[in-house]
C-alpha positions in Angstrom: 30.6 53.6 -13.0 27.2 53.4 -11.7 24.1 55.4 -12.8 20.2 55.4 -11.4 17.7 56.3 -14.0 14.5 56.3 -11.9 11.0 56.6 -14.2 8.1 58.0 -12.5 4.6 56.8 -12.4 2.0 55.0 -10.4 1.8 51.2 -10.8 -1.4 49.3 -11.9 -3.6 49.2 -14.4 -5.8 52.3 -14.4 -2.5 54.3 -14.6 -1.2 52.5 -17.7 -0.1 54.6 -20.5 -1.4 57.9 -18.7 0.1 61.2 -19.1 2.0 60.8 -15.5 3.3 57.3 -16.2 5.5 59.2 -19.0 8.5 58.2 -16.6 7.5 54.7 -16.5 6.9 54.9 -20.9 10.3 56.4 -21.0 12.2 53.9 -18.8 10.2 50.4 -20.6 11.7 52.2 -24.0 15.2 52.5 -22.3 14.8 48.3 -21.3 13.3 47.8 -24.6 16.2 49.5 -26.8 18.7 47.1 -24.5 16.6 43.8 -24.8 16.2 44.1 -21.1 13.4 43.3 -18.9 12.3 44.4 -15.5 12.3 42.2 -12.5 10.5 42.6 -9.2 12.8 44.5 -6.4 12.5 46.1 -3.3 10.5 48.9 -3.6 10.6 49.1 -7.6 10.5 46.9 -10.6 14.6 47.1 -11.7 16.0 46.4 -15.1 19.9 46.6 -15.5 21.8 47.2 -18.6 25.7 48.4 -19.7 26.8 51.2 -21.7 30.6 51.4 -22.6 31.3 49.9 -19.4 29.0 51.8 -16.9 26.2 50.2 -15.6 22.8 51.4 -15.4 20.2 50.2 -12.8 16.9 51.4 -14.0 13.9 51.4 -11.6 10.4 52.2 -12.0 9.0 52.8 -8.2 6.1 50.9 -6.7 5.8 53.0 -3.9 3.0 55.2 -5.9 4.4 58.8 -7.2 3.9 60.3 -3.7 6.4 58.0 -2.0 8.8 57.9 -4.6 11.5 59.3 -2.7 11.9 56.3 -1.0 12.6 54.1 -4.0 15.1 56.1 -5.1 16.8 56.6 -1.5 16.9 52.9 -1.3 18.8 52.3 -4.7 21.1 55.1 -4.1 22.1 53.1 -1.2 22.0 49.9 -2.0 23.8 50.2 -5.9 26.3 53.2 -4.2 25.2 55.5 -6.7 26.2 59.4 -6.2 23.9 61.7 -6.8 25.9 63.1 -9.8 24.7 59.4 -11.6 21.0 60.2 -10.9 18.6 61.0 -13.9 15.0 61.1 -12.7 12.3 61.1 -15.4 8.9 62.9 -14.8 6.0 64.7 -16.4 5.6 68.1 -16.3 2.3 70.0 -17.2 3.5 73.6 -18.1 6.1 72.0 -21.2 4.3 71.6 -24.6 3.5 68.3 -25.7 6.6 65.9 -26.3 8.8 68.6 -25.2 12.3 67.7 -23.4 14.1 69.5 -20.9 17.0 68.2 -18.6 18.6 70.4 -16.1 21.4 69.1 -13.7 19.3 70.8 -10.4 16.2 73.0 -9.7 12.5 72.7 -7.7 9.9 70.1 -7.8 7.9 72.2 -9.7 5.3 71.3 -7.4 5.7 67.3 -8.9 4.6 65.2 -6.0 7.0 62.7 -6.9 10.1 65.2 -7.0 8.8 66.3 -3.8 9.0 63.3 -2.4 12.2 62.6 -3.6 14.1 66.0 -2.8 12.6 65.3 0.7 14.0 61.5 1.3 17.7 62.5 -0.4 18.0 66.2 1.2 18.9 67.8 -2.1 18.2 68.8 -5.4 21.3 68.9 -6.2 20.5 66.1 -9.7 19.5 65.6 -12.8 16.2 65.6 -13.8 14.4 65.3 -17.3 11.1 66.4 -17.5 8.8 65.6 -20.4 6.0 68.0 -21.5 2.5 66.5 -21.7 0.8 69.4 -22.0 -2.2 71.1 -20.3 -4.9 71.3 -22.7 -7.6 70.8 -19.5 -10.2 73.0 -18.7 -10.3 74.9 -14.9 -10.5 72.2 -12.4 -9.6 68.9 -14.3 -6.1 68.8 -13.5 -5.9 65.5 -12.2 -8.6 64.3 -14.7 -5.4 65.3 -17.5 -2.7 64.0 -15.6 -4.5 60.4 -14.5 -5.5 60.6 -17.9 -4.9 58.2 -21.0 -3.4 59.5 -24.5 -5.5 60.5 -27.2 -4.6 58.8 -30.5 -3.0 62.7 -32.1 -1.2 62.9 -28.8 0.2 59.1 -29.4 1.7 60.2 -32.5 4.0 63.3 -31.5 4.9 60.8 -28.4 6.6 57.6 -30.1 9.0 59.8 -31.4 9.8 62.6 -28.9 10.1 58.9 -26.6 12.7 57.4 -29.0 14.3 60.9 -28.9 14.6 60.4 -24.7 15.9 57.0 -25.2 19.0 58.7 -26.7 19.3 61.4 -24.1 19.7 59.2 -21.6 22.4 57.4 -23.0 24.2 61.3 -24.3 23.4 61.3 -20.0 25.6 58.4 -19.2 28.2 58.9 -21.2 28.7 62.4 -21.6 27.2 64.3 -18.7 24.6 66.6 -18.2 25.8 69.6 -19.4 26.7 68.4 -23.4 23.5 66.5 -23.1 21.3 69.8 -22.0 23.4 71.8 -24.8 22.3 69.8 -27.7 18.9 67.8 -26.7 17.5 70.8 -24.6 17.2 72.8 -28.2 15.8 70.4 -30.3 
C-alpha cells in the first residue's frame, strides 16, 4: 500500500519557518523521525519512507501554496495513490495555537492551497489535517500573520504539538482516518 502525505507551504527563504509553512515543519519532522531526506522531484521536493510494509511518498510542493493542486495531482498519478491514501497537511487560522484536527473530507476553508487542490483532483472527498496557528492579528494584517515567523512563546507550544503530528500520521497509515480522528482529534 501506497500513501501521499503532501505538506503545504511556499518554498524559499522568506517563508521559512512561517506560520503557513506549518505543512512543510510537519512533513521535515515526518523525514526527520525516519532518517530520511528530501530529494528534488517534479514539481515537489519528495522524501520516501516505510511503515509496516506501506510506503509513504512525502512531498512538499514547489509550485507555491496557490498551485499546489498540481503537485499533488501529479504524485497521485505518478505513485498510483487513491485518494483514500491522501493526508494533506495545512494551517488553519481559526484553530488555537498547536491545535490538531483531521477530518477524512470537508471545504477549503477558504485555504488557497486546499483550493487549489480540490480544484486539480475534483473532490474533497480526503483526508486533511489542519494545524491551528492562531490569529492573534489585528484587523487587516492577515497575511502579515500568516507570512509571518514564530515568536519564541509560540516556538515552545509548537515542538511538541509537531512531535504530537508526527505520530498522527503514522496512527493515519496504519490505522485509518477514523481511529486516528477518534483519539488525536480530543487531545
Amino acid at each position: 500500500m501506497k500513501y501521499l502525505i503532501v505538506g503545504l507551504g511556499n518554498i524559499g527563504d522568506e517563508y521559512a519557518d512561517t506560520r503557513h509553512n506549518i505543512g512543510f515543519t510537519a512533513v521535515d519532522a515526518l523525514a526527520l523521525n525516519f532518517k530520511s531526506t528530501f530529494e528534488v522531484g517534479r514539481l515537489a521536493s519528495v522524501a520516501r519512507m516505510s511503515l509496516k510494509g506501506r510506503t509513504l511518498v512525502v512531498i512538499k510542493p514547489t509550485t507555491f501554496m496557490n498551485l499546489s493542486g498540481k503537485a499533488v495531482r501529479y504524485w497521485m498519478q505518478k505513485e498510483d495513490i487513491p485518494k483514500e491514501n491522501l493526508l494533506i497537511i495545512v494551517d488553519d487560522l481559526a484553530l488555537p495555537l498547536g491545535a490538531l484536527r483531521l477530518k477524512s473530507k470537508g471545504s477549503d476553508g477558504g485555504h488557497n492551497g486546499l483550493i487549489s487542490i480540490n480544484e486539480t483532483i475534483e473532490t474533497t472527498e480526503y483526508a486533511r489535517l489542519r494545524i491551528g496557528i492562531g490569529n492573534d492579528f489585528a484587523k487587516g494584517y492577515q497575511v502579515d500573520y500568516v507570512l509571518g515567523r514564530w515568536s519564541a512563546e509560540e516556538a515552545k507550544v509548537l515542538v511538541p504539538r509537531i512531535e504530537t503530528t508526527v505520530e498522527l500520521i503514522k496512527s493515519f497509515i496504519l490505522i485509518g482516518t477514523e481511529r486516528t480522528m477518534n483519539f488525536f482529534n480530543k487531545r
